[in-house]
N, C-alpha and C positions, 0 to 999 in steps of 0.2 A: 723420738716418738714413744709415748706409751705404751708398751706390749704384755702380754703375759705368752710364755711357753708352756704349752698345753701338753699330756704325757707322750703322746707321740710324737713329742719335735716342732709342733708347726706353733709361729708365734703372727697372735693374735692381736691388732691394734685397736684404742680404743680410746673411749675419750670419760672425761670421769671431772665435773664441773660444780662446786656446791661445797657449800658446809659437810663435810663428813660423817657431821653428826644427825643432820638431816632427813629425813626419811629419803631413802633413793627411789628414784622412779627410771626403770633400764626400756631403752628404746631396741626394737628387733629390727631391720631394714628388711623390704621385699628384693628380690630377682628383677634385676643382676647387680643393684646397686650397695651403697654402704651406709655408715652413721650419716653421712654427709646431709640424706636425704630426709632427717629429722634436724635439718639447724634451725628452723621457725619454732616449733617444742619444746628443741632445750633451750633453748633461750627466755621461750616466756614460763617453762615451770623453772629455769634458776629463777626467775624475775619476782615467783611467788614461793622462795626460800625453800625450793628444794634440790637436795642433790640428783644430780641427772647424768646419765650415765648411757653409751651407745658403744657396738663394739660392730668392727668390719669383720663379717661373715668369713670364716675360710674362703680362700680362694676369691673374696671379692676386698673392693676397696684396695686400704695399705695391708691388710693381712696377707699372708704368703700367698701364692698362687700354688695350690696342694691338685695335686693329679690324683688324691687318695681322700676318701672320709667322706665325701662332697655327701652326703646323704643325712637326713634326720635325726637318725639316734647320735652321730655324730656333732652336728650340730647342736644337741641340746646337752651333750656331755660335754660341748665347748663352752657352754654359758656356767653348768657345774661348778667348773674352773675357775670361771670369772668371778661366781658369787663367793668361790672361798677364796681366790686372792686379795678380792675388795673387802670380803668381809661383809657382803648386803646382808641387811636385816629385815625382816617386813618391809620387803619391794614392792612396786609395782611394776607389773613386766607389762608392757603396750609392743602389739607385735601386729605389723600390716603386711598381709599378702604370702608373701610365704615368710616371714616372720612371723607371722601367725601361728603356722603350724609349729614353727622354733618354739612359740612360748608353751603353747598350752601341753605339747610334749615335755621340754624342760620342767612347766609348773608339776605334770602327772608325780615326776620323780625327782622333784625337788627335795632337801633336806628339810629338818621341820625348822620352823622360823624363818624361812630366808623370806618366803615370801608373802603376801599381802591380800595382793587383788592381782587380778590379770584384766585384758582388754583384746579383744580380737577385733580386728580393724581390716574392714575390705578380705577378709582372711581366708585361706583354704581348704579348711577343715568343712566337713568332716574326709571329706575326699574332692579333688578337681574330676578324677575319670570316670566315666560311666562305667558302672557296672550293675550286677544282676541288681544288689542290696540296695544300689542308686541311683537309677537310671536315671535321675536328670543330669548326670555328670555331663561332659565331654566327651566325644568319641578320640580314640586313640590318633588318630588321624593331627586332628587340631596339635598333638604335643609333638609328634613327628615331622610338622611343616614346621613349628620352632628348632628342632633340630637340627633340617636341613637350609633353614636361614639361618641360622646361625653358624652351620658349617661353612655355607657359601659366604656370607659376607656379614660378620656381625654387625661393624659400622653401621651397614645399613638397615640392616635388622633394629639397629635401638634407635635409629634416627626414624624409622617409620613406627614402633608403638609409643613413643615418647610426644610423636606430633599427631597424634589419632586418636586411640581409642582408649589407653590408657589416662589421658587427663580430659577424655571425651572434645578434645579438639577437636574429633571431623565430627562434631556436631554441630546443625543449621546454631548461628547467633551465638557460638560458643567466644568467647572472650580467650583468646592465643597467647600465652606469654611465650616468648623465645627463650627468653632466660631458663625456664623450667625444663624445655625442649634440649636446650642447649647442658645444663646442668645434670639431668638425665642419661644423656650420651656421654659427659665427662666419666659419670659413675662410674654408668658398666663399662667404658674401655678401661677404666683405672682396674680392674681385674681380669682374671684367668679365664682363657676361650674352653681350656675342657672341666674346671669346675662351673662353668655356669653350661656346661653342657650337662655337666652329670646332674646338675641342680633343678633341671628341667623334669628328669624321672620324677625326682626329691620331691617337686612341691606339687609333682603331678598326680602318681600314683601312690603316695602313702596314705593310709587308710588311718585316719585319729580317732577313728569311734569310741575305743577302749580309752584313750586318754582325754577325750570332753566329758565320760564318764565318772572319770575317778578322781576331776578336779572338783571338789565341794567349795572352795573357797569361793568368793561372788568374783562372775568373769560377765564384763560387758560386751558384748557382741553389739558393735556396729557397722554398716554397710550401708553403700551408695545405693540406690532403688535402678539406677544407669550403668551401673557396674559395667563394664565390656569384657572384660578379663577375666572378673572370676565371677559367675551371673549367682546373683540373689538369692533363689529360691534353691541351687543346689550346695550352695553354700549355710550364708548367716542364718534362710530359716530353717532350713534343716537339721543345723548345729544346736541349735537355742532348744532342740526337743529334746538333746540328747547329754546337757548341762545340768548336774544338779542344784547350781546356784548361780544360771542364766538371767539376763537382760540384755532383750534386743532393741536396737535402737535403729530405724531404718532412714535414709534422706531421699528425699524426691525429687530425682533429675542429679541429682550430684554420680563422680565418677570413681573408679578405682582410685586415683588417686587423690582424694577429696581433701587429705588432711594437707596439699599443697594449695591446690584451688580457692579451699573455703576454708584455711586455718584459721579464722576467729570462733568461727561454729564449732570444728570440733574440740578446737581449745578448753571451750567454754564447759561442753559436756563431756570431757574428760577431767578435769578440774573440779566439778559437780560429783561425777562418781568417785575420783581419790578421798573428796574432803568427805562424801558420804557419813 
């Protein structure tokens, strides 16, 4: 398998498909899952000649199962790594859910050139928790019963968001795939019970305000209008006011995880913003 070893020891798997010469477009995965969870994207941007490129989060997917680092700046000093061992050049970084907050952290303190454009998708910036500066967040509450499902019985913890509210299955006339249900729970048990615990803090309470700030390059901000997960207004439009080279792009009735659901739509409008 593919890896790279990162400075403190832990090796990172990843997948890397395309002409080299290519422009690369680097996929983020959300919580608890891996690259896995983008193989309908890379497959149709190989399809329109470009290199495409996914890496399994610490502690999730085939990357190690780390008891240390599980957290943000870590995370985006892991992607660091990746764009100097590949060598990306004017990338584009697409990152859903808490990917999201990986990228546009990574892009804050990226090197110059590496990268392009960015794309926040279903993402959890500026912040998931309520507080004073935010209050449409979450109350602490909501991230503390992930905790204690996930202490208790994770299995069953990703068998009930993966058939609910994350791909908006328990809604009336919602169209059920198993396979996605199914491929979801592969993920998160493919990784680490206390990184996807610490990871929970990670995508909960990190505050990205300074970093939606001081990205200038054009970053697409799209989101479900049905979100269950990470809801709309505390999130994507919140973010888009605090962007200085924002565009929001919202869908109507679509879910957290929409880029499985409705992959030809977002295909298309992500496609539309790279060729911009």
């Amino acid at each position: 398998m593919p890896t790279i070893t990162t400075a403190d020891g832990t090796n990172l798997f990843y997948k890397d498909w395309g002409p080299k010469d290519a422009q690369p477009i680097v996929f983020h995965h959300g919580w608890p899952l891996s690259s896995d969870d983008w193989d309908n994207q890379m497959l149709f941007f190989l399809g329109e000649g470009f290199r495409v490129i996914a890496h399994d989060r610490r502690g999730h997917g085939r990357s190690d199962q780390t008891d240390t680092g599980n957290e943000m700046d870590t995370y985006a000093a892991d992607v660091v790594e990746l764009a100097r061992a590949l060598d990306l050049r004017q990338a584009v970084h697409i990152g859903h859910s808490t990917g999201g907050g990986e990228v546009i952290r990574y892009v804050a303190r990226s090197e110059a050139g590496r990268v392009a454009k960015a794309v926040l998708m279903s993402a959890v910036p500026p912040i998931m928790l309520k507080t004073e500066a935010y209050p449409l967040g979450q109350p602490i509450e909501v991230f503390d019963g992930y905790r204690a499902a996930l202490a208790a019985n994770r299995a069953q913890l990703y068998i009930d968001v993966a058939s609910g509210p994350f791909y908006g299955f328990n809604r009336d006339g919602a169209t059920v795939s198993e396979g996605s249900i199914r491929n979801w729970w592969r993920q998160g048990m493919m990784g680490g019970a206390k990184a996807h615990y610490d990871c929970i803090k990670a995508f909960s309470e990190t505050d990205f305000t300074e970093d939606l700030k001081a990205v200038t390059l054009p970053v697409l901000v799209m989101h479900g209008e049905d979100d269950q997960i990470v809801p709309i207004d505390a999130s994507a439009r919140t973010a888009i006011k605090l962007l200085p080279n924002g565009t929001l792009k919202t869908y109507p009735g679509l879910p957290h995880g929409m880029f499985v659901t409705h992959p030809d739509v977002i295909n298309a409008d992500l496609l539309d913003f790279i060729r911009e």
